[in-house]
MDAnalysis code that builds the backbone (N, CA, C; Angstrom):
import MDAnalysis as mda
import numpy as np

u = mda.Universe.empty(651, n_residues=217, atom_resindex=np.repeat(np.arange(217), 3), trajectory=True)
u.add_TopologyAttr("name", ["N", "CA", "C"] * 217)
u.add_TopologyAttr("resid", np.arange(1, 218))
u.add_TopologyAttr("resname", ["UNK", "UNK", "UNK", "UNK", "UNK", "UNK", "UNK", "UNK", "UNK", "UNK", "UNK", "UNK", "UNK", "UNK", "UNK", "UNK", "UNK", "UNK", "UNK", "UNK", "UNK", "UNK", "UNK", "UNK", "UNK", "UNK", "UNK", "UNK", "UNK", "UNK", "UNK", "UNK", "UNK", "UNK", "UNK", "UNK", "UNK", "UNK", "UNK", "UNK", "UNK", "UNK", "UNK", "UNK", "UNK", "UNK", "UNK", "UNK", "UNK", "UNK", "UNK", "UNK", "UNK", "UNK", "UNK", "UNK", "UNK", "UNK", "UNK", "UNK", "UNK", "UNK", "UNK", "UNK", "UNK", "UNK", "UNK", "UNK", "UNK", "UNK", "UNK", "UNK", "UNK", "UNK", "UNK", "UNK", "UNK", "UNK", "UNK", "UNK", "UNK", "UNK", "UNK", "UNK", "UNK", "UNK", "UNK", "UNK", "UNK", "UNK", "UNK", "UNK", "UNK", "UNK", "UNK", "UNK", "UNK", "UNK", "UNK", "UNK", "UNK", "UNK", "UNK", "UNK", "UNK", "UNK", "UNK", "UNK", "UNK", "UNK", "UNK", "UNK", "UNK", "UNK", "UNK", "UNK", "UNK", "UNK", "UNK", "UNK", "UNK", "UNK", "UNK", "UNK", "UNK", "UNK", "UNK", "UNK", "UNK", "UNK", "UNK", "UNK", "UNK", "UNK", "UNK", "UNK", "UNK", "UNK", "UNK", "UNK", "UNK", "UNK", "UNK", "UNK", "UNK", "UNK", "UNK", "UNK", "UNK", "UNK", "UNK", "UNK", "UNK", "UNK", "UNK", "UNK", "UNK", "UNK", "UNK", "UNK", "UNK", "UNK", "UNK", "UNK", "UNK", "UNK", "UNK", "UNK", "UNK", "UNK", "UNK", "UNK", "UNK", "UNK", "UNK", "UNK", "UNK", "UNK", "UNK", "UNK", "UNK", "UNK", "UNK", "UNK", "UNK", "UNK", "UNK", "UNK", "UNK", "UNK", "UNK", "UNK", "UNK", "UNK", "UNK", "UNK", "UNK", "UNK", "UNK", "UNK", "UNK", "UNK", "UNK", "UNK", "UNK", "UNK", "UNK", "UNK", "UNK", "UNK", "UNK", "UNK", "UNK", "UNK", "UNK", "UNK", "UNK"])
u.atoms.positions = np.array([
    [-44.652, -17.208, -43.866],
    [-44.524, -17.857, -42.548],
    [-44.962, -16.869, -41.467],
    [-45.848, -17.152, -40.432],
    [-46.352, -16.733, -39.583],
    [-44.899, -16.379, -38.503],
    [-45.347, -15.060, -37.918],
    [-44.099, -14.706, -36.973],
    [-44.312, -15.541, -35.872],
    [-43.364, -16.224, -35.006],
    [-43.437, -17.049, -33.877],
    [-44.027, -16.513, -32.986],
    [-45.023, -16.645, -31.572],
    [-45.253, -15.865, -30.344],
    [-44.083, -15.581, -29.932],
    [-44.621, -14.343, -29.219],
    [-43.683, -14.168, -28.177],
    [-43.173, -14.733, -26.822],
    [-43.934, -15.688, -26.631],
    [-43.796, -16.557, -25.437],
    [-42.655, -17.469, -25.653],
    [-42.627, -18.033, -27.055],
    [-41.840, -18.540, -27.716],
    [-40.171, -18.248, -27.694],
    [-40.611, -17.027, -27.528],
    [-38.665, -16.415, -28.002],
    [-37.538, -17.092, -26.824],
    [-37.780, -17.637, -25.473],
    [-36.811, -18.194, -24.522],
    [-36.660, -19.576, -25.128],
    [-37.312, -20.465, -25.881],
    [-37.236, -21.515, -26.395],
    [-36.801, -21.342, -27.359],
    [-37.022, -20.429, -28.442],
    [-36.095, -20.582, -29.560],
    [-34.805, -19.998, -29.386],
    [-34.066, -19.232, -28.456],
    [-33.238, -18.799, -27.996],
    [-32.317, -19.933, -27.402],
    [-33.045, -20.581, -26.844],
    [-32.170, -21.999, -26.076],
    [-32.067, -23.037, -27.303],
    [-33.258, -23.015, -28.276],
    [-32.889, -23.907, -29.336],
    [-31.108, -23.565, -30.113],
    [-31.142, -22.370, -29.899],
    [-30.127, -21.403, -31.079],
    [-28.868, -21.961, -30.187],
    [-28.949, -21.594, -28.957],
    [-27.571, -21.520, -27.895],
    [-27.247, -23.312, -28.251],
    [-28.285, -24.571, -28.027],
    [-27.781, -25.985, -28.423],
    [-27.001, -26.077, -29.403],
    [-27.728, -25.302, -30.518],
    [-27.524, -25.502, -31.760],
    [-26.085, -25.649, -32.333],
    [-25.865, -24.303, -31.506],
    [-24.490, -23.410, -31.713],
    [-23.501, -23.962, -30.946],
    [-24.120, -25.105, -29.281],
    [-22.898, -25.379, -29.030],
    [-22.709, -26.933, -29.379],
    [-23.105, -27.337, -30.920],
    [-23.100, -28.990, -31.646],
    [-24.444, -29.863, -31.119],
    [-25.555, -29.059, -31.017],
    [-26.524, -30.011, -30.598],
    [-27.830, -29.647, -32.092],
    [-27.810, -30.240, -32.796],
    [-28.553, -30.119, -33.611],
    [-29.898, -30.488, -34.106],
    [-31.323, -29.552, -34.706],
    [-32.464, -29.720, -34.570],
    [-33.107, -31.083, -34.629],
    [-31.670, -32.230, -35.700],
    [-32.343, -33.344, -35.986],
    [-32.613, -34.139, -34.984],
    [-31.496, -33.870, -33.871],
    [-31.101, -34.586, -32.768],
    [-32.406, -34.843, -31.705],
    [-32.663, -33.047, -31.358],
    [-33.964, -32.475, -30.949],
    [-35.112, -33.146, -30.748],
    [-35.395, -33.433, -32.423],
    [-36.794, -33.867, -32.731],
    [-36.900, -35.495, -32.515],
    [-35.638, -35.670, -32.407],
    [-35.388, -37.539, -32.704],
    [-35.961, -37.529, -30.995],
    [-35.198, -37.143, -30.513],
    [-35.031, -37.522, -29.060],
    [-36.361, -36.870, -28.096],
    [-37.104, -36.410, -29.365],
    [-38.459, -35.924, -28.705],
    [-38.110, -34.069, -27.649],
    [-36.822, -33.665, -27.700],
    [-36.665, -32.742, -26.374],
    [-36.752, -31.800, -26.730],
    [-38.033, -31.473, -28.177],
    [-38.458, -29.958, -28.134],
    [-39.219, -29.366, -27.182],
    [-39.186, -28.170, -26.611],
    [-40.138, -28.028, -25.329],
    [-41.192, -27.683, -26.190],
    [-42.471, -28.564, -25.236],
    [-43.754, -28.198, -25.341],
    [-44.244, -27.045, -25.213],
    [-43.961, -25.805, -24.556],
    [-44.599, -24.613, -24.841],
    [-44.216, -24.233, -25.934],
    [-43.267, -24.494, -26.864],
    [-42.860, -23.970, -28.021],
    [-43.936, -24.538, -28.997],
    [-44.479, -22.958, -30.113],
    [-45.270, -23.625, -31.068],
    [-44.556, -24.000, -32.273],
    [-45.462, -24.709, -32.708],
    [-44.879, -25.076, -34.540],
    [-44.227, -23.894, -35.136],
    [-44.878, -22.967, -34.984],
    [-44.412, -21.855, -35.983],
    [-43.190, -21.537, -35.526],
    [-43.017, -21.143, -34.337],
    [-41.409, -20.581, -33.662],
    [-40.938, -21.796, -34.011],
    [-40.473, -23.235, -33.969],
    [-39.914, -24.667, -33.793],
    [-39.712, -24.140, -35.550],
    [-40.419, -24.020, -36.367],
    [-39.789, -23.735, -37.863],
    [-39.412, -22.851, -38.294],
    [-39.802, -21.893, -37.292],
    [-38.671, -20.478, -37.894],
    [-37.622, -20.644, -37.353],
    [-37.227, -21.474, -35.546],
    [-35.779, -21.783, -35.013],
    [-34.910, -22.413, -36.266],
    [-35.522, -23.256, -36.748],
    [-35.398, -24.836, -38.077],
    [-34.680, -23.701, -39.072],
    [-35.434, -22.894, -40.000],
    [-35.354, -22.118, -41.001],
    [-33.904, -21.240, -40.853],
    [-34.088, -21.101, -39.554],
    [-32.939, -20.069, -39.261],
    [-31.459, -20.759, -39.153],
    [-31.720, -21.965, -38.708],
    [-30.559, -22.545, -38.301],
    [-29.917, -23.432, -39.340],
    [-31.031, -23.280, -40.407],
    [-30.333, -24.090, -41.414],
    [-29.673, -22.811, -42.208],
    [-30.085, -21.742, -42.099],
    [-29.338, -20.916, -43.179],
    [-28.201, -20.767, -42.283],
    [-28.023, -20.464, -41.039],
    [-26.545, -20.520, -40.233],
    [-25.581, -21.354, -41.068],
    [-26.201, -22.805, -40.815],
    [-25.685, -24.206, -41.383],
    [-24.939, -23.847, -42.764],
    [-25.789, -23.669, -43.571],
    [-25.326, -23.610, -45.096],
    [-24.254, -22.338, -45.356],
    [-24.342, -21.310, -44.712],
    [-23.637, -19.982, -44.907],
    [-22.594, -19.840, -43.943],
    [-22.345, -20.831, -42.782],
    [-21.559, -20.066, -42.036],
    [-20.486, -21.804, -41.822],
    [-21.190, -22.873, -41.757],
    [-20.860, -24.398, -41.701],
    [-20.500, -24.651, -40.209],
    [-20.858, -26.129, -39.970],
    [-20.832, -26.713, -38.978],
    [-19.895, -26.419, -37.811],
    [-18.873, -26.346, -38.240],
    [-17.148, -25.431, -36.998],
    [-17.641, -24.236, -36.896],
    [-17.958, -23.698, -37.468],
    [-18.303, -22.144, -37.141],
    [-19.778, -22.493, -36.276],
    [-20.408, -22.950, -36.181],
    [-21.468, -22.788, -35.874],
    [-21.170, -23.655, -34.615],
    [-20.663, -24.500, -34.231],
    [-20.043, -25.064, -33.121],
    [-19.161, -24.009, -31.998],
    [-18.737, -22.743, -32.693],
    [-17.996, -21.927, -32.050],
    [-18.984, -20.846, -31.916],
    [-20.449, -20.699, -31.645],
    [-20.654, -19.728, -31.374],
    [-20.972, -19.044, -30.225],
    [-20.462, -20.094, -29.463],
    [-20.941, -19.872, -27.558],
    [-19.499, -18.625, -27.383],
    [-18.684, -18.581, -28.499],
    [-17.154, -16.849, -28.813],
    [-18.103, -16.237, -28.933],
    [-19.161, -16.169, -29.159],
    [-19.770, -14.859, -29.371],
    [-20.646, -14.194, -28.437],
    [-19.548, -13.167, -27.592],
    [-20.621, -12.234, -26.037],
    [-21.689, -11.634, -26.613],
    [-22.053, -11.232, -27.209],
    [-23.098, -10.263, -27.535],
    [-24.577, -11.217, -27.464],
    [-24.553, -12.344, -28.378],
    [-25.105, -13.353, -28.341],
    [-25.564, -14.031, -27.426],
    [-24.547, -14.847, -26.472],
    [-24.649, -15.667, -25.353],
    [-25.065, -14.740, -24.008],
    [-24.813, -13.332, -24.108],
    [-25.564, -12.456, -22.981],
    [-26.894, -11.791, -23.436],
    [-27.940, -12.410, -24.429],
    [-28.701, -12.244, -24.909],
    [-29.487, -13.554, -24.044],
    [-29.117, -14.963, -24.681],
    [-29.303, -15.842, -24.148],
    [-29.608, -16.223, -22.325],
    [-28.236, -15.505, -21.858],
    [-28.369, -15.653, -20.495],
    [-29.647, -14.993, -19.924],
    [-29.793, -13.540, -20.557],
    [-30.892, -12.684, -19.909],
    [-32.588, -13.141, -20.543],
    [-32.615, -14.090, -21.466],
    [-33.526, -14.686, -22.034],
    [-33.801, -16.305, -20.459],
    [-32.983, -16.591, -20.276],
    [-33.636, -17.124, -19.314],
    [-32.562, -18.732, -19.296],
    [-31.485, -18.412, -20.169],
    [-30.941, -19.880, -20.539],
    [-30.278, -20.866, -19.682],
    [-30.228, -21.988, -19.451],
    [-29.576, -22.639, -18.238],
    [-28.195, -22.223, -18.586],
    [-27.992, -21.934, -17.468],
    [-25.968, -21.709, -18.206],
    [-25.220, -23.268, -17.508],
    [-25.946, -24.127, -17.039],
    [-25.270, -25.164, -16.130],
    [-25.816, -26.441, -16.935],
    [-26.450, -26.368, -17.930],
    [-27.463, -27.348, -18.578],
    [-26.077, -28.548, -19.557],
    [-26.096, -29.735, -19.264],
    [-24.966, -30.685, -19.710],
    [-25.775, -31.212, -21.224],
    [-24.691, -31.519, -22.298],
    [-25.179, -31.654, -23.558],
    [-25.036, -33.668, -23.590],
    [-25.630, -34.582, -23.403],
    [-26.048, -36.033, -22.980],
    [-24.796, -36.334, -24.334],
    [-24.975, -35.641, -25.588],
    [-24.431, -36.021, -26.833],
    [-23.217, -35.738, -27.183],
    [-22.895, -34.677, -26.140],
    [-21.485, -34.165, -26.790],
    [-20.433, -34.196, -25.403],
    [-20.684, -35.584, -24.858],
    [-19.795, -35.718, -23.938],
    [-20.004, -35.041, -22.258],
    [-21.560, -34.392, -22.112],
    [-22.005, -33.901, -21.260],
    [-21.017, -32.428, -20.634],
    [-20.922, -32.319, -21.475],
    [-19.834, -30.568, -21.709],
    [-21.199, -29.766, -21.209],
    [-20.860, -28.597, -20.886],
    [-21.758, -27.742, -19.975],
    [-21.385, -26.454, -21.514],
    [-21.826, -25.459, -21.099],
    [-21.086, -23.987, -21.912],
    [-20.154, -23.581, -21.466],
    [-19.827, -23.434, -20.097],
    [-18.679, -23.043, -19.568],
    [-17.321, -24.248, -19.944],
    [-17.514, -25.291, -19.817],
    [-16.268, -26.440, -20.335],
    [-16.141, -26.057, -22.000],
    [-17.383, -25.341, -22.627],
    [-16.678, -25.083, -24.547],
    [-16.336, -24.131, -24.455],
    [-16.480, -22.952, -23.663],
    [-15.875, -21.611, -23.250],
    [-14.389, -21.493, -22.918],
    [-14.364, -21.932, -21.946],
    [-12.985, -22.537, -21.644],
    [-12.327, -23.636, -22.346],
    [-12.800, -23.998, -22.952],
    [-11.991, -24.949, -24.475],
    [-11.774, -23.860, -25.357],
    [-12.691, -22.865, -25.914],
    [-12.526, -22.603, -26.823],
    [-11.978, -21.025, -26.575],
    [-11.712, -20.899, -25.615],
    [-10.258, -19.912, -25.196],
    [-11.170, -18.596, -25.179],
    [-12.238, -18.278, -24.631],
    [-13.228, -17.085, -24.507],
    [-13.364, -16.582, -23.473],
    [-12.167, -15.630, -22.800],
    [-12.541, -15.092, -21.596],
    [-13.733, -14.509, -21.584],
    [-14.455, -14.124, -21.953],
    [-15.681, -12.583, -21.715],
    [-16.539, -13.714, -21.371],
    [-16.902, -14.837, -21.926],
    [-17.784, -15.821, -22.361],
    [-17.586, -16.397, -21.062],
    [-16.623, -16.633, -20.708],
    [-16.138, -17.419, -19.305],
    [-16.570, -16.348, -18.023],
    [-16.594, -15.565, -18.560],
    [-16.726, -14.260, -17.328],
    [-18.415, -14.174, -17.278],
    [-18.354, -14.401, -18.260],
    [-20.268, -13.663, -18.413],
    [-20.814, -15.134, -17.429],
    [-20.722, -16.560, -18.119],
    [-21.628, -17.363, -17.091],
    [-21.233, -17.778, -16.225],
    [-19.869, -17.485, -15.360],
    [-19.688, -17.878, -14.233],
    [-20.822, -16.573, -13.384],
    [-20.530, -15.566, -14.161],
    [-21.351, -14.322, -13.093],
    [-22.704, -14.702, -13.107],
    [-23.521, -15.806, -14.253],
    [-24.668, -16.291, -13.987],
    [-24.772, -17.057, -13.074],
    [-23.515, -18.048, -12.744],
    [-23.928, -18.774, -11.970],
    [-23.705, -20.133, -12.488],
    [-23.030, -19.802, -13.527],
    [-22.099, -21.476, -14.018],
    [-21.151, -21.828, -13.174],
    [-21.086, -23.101, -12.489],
    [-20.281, -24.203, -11.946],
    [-18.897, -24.434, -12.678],
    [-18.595, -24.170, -11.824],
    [-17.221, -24.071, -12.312],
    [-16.591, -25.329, -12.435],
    [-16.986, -26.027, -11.377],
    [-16.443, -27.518, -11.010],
    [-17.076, -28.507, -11.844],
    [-17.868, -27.589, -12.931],
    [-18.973, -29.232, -13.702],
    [-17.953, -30.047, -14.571],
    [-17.907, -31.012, -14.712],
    [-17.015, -32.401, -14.889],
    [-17.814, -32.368, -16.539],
    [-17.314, -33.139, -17.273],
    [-18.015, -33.774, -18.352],
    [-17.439, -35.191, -18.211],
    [-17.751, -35.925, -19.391],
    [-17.982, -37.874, -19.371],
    [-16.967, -37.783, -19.205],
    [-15.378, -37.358, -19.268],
    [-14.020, -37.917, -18.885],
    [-13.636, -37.242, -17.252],
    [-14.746, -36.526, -16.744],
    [-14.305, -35.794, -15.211],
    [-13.561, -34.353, -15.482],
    [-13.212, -34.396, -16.224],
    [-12.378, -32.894, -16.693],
    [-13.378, -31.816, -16.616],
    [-12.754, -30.763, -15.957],
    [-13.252, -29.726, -15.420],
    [-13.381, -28.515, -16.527],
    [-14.069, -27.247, -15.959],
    [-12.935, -26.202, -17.341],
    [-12.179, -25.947, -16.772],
    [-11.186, -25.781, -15.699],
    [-10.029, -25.174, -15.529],
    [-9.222, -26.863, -16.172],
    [-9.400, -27.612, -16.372],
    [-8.755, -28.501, -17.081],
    [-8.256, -28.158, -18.331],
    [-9.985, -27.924, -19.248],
    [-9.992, -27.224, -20.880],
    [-9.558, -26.282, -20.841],
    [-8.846, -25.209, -19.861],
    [-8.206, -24.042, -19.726],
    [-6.520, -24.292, -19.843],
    [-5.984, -25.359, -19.143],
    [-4.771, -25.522, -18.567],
    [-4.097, -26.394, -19.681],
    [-5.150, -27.053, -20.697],
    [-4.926, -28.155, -21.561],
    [-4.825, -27.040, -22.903],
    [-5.628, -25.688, -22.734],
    [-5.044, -24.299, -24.081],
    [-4.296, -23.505, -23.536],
    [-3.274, -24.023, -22.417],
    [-2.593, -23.010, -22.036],
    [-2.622, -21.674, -21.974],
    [-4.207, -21.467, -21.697],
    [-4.599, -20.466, -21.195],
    [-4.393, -19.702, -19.812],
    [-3.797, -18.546, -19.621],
    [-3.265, -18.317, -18.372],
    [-3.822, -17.693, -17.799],
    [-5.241, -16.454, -18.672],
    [-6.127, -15.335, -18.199],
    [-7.207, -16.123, -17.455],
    [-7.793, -17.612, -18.440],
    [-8.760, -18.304, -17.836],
    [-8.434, -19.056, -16.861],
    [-7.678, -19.614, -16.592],
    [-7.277, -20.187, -15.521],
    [-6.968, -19.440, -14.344],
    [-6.376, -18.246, -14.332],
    [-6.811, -17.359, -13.529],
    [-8.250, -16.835, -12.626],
    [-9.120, -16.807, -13.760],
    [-10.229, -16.389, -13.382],
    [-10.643, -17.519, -12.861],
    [-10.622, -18.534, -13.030],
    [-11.491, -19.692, -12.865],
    [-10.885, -20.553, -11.124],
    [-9.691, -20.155, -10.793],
    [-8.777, -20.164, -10.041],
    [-9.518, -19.104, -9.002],
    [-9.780, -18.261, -9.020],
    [-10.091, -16.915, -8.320],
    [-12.095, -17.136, -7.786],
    [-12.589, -17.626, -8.688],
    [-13.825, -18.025, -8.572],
    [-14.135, -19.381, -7.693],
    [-12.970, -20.268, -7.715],
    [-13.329, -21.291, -6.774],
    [-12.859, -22.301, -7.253],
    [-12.454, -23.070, -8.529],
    [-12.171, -24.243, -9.121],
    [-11.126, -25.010, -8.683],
    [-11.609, -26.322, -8.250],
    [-10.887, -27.129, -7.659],
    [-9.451, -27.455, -8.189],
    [-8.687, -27.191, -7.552],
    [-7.532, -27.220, -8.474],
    [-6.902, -28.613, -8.485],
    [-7.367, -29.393, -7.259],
    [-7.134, -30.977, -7.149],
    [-8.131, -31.880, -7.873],
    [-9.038, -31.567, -8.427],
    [-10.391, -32.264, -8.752],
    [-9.364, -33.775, -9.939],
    [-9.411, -34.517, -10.071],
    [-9.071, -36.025, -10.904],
    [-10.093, -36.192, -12.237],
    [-9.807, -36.268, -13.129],
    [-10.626, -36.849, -13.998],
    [-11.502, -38.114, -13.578],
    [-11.881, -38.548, -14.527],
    [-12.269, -40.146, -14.259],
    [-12.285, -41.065, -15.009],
    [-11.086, -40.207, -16.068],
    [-11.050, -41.198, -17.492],
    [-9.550, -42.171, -16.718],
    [-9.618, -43.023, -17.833],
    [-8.636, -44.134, -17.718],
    [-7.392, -43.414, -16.806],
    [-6.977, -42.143, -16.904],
    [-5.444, -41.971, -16.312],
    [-5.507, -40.750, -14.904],
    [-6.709, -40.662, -14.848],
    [-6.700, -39.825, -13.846],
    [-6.163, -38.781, -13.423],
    [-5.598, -37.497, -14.094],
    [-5.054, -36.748, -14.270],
    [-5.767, -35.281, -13.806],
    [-4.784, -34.771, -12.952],
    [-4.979, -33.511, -12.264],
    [-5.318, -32.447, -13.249],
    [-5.445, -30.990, -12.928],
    [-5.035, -29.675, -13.747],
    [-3.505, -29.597, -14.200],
    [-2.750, -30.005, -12.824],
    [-1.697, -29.589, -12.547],
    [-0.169, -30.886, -13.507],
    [-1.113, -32.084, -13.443],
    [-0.684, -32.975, -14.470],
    [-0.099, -32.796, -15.751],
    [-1.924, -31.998, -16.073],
    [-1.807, -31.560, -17.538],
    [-0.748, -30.589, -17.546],
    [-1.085, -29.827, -16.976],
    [0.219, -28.199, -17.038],
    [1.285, -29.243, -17.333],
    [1.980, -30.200, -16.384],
    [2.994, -30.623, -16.685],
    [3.611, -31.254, -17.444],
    [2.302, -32.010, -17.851],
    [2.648, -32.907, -19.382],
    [2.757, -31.983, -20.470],
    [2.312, -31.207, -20.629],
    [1.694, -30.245, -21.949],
    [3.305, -29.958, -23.209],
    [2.859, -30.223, -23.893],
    [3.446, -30.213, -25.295],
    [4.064, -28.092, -25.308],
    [3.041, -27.780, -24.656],
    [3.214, -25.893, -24.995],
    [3.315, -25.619, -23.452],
    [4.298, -26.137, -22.888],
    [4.196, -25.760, -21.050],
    [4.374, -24.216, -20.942],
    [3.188, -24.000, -19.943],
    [3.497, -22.749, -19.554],
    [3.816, -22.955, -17.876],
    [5.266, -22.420, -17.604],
    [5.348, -22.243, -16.122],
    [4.523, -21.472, -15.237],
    [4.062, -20.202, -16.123],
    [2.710, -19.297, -15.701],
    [1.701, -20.306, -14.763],
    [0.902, -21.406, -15.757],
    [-0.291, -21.551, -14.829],
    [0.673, -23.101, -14.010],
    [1.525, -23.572, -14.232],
    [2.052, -24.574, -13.131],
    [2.355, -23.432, -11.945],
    [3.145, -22.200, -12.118],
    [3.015, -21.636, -10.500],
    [1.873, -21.016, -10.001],
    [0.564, -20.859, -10.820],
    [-1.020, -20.221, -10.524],
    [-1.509, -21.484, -9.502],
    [-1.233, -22.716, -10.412],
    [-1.908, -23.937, -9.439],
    [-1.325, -24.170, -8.211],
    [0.169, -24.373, -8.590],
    [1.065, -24.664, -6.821],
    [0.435, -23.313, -5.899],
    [0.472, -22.296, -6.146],
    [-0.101, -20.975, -5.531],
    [-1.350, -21.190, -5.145],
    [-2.111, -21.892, -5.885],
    [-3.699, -22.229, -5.097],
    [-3.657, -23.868, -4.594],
    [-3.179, -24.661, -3.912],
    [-2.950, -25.416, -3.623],
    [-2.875, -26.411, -4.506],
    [-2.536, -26.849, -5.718],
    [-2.455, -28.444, -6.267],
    [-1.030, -28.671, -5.851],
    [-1.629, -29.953, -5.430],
    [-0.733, -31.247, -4.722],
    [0.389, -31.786, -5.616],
    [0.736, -31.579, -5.630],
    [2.601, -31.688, -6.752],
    [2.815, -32.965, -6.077],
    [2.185, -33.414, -5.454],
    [2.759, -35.310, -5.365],
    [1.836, -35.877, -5.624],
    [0.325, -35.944, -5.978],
    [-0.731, -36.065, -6.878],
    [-0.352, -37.514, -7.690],
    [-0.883, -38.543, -7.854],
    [-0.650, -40.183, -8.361],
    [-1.451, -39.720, -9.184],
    [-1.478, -40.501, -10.524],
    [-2.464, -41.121, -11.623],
    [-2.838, -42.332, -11.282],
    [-3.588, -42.714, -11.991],
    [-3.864, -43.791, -11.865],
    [-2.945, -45.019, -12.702],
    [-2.270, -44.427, -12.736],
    [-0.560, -45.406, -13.420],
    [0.408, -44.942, -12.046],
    [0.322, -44.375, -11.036],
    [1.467, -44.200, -10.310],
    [2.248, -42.840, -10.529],
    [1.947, -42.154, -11.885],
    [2.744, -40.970, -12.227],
    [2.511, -39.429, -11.464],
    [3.604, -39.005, -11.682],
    [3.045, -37.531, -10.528],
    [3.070, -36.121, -11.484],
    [2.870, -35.101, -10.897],
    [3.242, -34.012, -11.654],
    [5.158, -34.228, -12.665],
    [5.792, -34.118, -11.686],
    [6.869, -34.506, -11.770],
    [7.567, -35.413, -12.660],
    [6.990, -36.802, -12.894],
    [7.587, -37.354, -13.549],
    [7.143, -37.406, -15.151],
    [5.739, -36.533, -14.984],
    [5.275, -35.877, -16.505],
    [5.959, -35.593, -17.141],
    [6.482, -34.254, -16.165],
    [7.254, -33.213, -16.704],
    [8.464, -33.152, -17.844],
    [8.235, -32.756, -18.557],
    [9.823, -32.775, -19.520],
    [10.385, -31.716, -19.313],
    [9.442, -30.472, -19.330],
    [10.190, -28.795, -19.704],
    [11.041, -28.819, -18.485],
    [12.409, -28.134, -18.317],
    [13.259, -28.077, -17.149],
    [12.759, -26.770, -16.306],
    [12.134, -25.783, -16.640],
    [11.734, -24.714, -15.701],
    [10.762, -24.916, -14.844],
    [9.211, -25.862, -15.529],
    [8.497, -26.768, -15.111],
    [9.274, -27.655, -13.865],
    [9.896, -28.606, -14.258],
    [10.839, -29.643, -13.122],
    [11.014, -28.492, -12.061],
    [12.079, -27.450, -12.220],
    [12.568, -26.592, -11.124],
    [11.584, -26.092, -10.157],
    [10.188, -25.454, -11.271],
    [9.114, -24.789, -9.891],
    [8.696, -26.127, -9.395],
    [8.326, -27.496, -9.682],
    [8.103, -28.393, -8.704],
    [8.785, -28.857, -7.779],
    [9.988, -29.169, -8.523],
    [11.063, -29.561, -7.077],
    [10.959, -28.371, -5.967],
    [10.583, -27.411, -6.408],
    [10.643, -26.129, -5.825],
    [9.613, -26.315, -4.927],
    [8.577, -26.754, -5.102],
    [7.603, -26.849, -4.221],
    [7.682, -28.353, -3.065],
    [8.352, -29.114, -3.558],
    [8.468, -30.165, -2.790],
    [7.914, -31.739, -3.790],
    [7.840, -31.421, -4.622],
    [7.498, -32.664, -5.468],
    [8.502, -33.843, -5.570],
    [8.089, -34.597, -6.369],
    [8.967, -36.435, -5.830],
    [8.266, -36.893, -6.992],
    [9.487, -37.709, -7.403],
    [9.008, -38.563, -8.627],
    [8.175, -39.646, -8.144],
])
């Protein structure tokens, strides 16, 4: 097999970063969205490569590889959109699987590119959402500190805050319910059922910092 150009390498680089975050070559070719400057030869050595990923490392692992800094700051300096939405996988950005998948460095590296913090996917959920929903307290921090709306609503059926989730959450952490009241979320905040932070709430330390803030069932 002929070595790919070098012109090539930002395209097969962005092929690798899809790949890795559940967007796969078959998908690619179906949907026609190989880029045209890419030649055959690089497009089958991306192919070649990604199937041995596939077979040796399997599909979850290979879905998790946007955990890997070394990698994804390869990518960034290769030229990669860090804001680019996946049409197939729910229009998730890298920063919303970053912050799902609990990767501060990863979260640090493309906000400093210039990832949106506020990008929504198909249910409106933010990453400080996918942050607050892994009871993550470092990312939500950062993401808090960078600008993220801390009032922003979904737009799925129930309409649910950051600050919602904190409160509903099965693993409550009082940590990021007093990070959000501290950056302004609205502790009297409606769903789209009528429900508030408050009447989420089960954990009693949770209840206390809201009443604490002024919340109402």
């Amino acid at each position: 097999m002929n070595a790919p150009r070098r012109s090539s390498a930002p395209w097969m680089l962005m092929l690798l970063m899809m790949f890795s975050l559940g967007i796969g070559v078959g998908y690619l070719v179906f949907h026609k969205l190989t880029p045209a400057p890419m030649s055959r030869e690089a497009f089958e050595a991306t192919e070649k490569l990604l199937t041995v990923w596939h077979e040796t490392m399997g599909q979850g692992r290979l879905a998790s590889e946007v955990s890997r800094e070394a990698y994804v700051r390869v990518l960034i300096s290769e030229g990669a959109d860090v804001n680019v939405k996946y049409k197939d996988n729910g229009d998730m950005t890298p920063l919303l699987l970053a912050a799902a998948n609990a990767s501060t460095p990863i979260v640090t590296l493309l906000i400093e590119a210039g990832a949106n913090v506020n990008a929504k996917n198909d249910w409106g959920q933010t990453p400080l959402v996918a942050a607050v929903k892994n009871s993550d307290t470092e990312i939500v921090t950062l993401l808090i500190e960078k600008g993220a709306d801390v009032n922003a609503k979904s737009t799925d059926p129930v309409g649910w805050t950051a600050l919602m989730w904190a409160a509903a959450s099965s693993s409550p952490t009082p940590e990021i319910v007093t990070l959000l009241i501290e950056a302004g979320a609205d502790v009297n905040a409606k769903d789209e059922n009528g429900r508030t932070p408050l009447s989420l709430a089960t954990n009693p330390e949770i209840i206390k910092l809201l009443k604490a803030a002024g919340a109402k069932e």
